[in-house]
N, C-alpha and C positions, 0 to 999 in steps of 0.2 A: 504494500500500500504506500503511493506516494505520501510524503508530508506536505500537508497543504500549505499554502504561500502565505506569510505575512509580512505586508510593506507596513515600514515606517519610514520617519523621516525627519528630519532637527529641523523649525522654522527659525530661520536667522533675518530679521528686520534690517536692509540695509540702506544707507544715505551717504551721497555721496561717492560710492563706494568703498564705502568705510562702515564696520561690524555696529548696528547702532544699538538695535534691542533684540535679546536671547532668552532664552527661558531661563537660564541662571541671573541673567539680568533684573528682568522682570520680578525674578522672584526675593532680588537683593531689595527694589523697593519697596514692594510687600511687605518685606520686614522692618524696613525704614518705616511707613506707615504706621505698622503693628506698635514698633517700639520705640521710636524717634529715637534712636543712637545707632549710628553707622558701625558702631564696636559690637554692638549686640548684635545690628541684623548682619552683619557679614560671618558675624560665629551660625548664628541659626542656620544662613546659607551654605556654611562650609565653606568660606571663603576665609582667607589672612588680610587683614586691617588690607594692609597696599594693597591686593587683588583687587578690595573692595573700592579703595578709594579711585584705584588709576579707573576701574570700569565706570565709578559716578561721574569722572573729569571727563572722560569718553561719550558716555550721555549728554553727559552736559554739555559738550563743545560740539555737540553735533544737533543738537535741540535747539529750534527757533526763539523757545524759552526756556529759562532752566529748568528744569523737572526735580529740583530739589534746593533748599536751602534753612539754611542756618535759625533754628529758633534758640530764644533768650531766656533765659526763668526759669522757676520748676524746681522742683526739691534736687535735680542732678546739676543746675545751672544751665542747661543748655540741653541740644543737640540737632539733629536733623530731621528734617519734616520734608512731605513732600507738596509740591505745590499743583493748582490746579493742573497746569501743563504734565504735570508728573503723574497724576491721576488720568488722565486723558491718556499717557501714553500705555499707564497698567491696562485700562479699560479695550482701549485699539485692541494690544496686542492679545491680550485674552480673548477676544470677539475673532480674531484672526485665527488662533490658535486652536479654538473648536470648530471652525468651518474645516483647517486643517486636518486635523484628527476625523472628522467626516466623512472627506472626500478619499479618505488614503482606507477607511473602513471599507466604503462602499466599493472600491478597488481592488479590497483584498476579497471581499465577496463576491466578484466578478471575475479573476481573475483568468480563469481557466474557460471562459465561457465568453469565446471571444467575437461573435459576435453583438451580444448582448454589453459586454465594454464596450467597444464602439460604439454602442447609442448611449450607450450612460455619459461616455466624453462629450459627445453632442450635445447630450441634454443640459450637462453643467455650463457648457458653453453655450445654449442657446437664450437669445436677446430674443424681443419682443419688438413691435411697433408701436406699441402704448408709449405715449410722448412724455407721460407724468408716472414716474412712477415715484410712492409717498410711502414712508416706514412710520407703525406704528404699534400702538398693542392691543389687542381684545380686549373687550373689555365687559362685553355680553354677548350670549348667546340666545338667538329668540328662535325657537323650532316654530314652523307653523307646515308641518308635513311634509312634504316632499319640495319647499323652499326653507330657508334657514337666512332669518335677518344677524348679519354680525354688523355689532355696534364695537367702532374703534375709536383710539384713541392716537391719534396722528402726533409723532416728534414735534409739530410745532404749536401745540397744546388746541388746536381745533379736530374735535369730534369729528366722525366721518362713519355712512352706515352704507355696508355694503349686502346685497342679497343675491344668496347664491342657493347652487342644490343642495340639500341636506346630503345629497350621495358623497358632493364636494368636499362638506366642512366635515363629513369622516375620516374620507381619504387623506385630507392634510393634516389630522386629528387636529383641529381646532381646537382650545378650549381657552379659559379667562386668562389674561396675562399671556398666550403666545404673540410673539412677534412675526408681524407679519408688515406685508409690500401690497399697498391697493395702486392697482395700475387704473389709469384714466386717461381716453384715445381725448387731445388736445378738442378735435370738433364736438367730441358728446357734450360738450359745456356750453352752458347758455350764464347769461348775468342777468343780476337782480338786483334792485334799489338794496343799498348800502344797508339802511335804516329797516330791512322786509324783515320778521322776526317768525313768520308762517313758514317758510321756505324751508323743506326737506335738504342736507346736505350743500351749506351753504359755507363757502370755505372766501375767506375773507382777506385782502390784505393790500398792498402798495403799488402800483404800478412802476415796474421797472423801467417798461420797455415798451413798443408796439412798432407796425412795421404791416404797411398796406401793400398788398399786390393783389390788385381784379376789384374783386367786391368782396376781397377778405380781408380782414385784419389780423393779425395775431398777436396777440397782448402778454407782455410776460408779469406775472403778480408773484410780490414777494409775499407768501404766508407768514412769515416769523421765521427766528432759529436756524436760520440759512436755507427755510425750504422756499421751491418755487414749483410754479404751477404755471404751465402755458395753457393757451386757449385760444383757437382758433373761429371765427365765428363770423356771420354776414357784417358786411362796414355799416348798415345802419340800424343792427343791433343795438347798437351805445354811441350815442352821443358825442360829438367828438369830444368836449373838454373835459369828458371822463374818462378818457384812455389815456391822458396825457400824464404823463410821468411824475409820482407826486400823489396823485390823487388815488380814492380810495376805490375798491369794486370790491363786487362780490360774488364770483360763478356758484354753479350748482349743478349736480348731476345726478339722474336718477341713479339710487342703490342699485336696480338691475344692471345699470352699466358700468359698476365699478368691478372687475377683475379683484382678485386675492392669490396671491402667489406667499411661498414660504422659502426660507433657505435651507 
């Protein structure tokens, strides 16, 4: 009997071309977190003081921000804390890390069965034509038989309900708190008085952008928290000194036409 294959694999974070963030890295902050003292977390790591410190100078010179610095006080008089950028880079690379570990699972499970790897490469690899696509979290689930309304909670703190087939919200195993991608095709949106408080799915926010070709316009809105949302829509839709950059709008689109994809 063969022995069956298992891939693994070290993810190394790199910038510049230079070793930035490692899972011994990562996990050197972690303990800086845990314990604010560089002396402590490099022992917890298994690491010797210099190891620890040349790899913090490392991060550090290589970070747009420092991802770590010097606190004052406290019954020790001091030590090291990490700072929001330092938090941001634990979080990245953890998020990275289990997509990681995923993809090399689902690879070892395929392995030998190579037709069916071939489509699984595909499938990781394949993009959409939904021009929006928005990450957020469940945040209900509403059964009504053979449709299933999911009520989310969009990264840039605007609500969003999509409805799909109860077959669907199985198959992806839906439930409270999973993270999920509502895709939304740029034309399925329509706009709505700013102030409309009736309106199903009403996603709100600044106009970036806009940009006429025929008798279309296409509008880019800032929602918040660095997300956007394009919309394509007839030019006498909205008004013109409502598309002008600056000013407020507010699309909408029915829950049937929101898409739900998972990673």
């Amino acid at each position: 009997m063969s022995t069956p294959h298992s891939l693994s694999g070290s993810l190394w974070l790199n910038k510049d071309t230079h070793n930035y963030l490692s899972s011994k890295r990562i996990a050197l902050l972690e303990q800086i977190e845990a314990t604010g003292s560089l002396s402590r977390a490099a022992k917890l790591s298994g690491m010797s003081y210099k190891s620890a410190w040349d790899a913090l100078a490392a991060m550090n010179s290589l970070a747009e921000q420092p991802l770590t610095e010097a606190s004052t006080g406290g019954r020790d008089g001091g030590g090291t804390r990490l700072t929001e950028a330092g938090s941001r880079a634990v979080q990245l690379y953890r998020t990275i890390e289990k997509e990681h570990a995923r993809v090399l699972t689902l690879l070892t499970e395929n392995f030998e069965d190579y037709s069916h790897l071939y489509s699984l490469l595909q499938r990781l690899a394949m993009r959409t034509s939904a021009r929006n696509t928005l990450q957020g979290r469940v945040v209900s689930l509403h059964n009504e038989g053979l449709l299933t309304t999911v009520e989310m909670m969009l990264d840039c703190g605007q609500p969003l309900l999509s409805q799909i087939t109860t077959d669907s919200v199985q198959g992806l195993a839906l439930a409270e708190q999973s993270r999920v991608f509502a895709m939304v095709k740029a034309p399925c949106l329509t706009f709505v008085a700013a102030d409309c408080d009736q309106v199903v799915n009403p996603l709100c926010g600044t106009v970036l952008s806009s940009r006429q070709q025929g008798d279309l316009i296409e509008i880019e809105l800032d929602l918040g928290n660095q997300v956007q949302l394009s919309a394509v829509v007839p030019q006498d839709a909205v008004p013109c000194q409502q598309w002008q950059p600056g000013a407020i709008l507010c699309a909408t689109i029915p829950p049937s036409q929101v898409m739900i994809g998972i990673a």
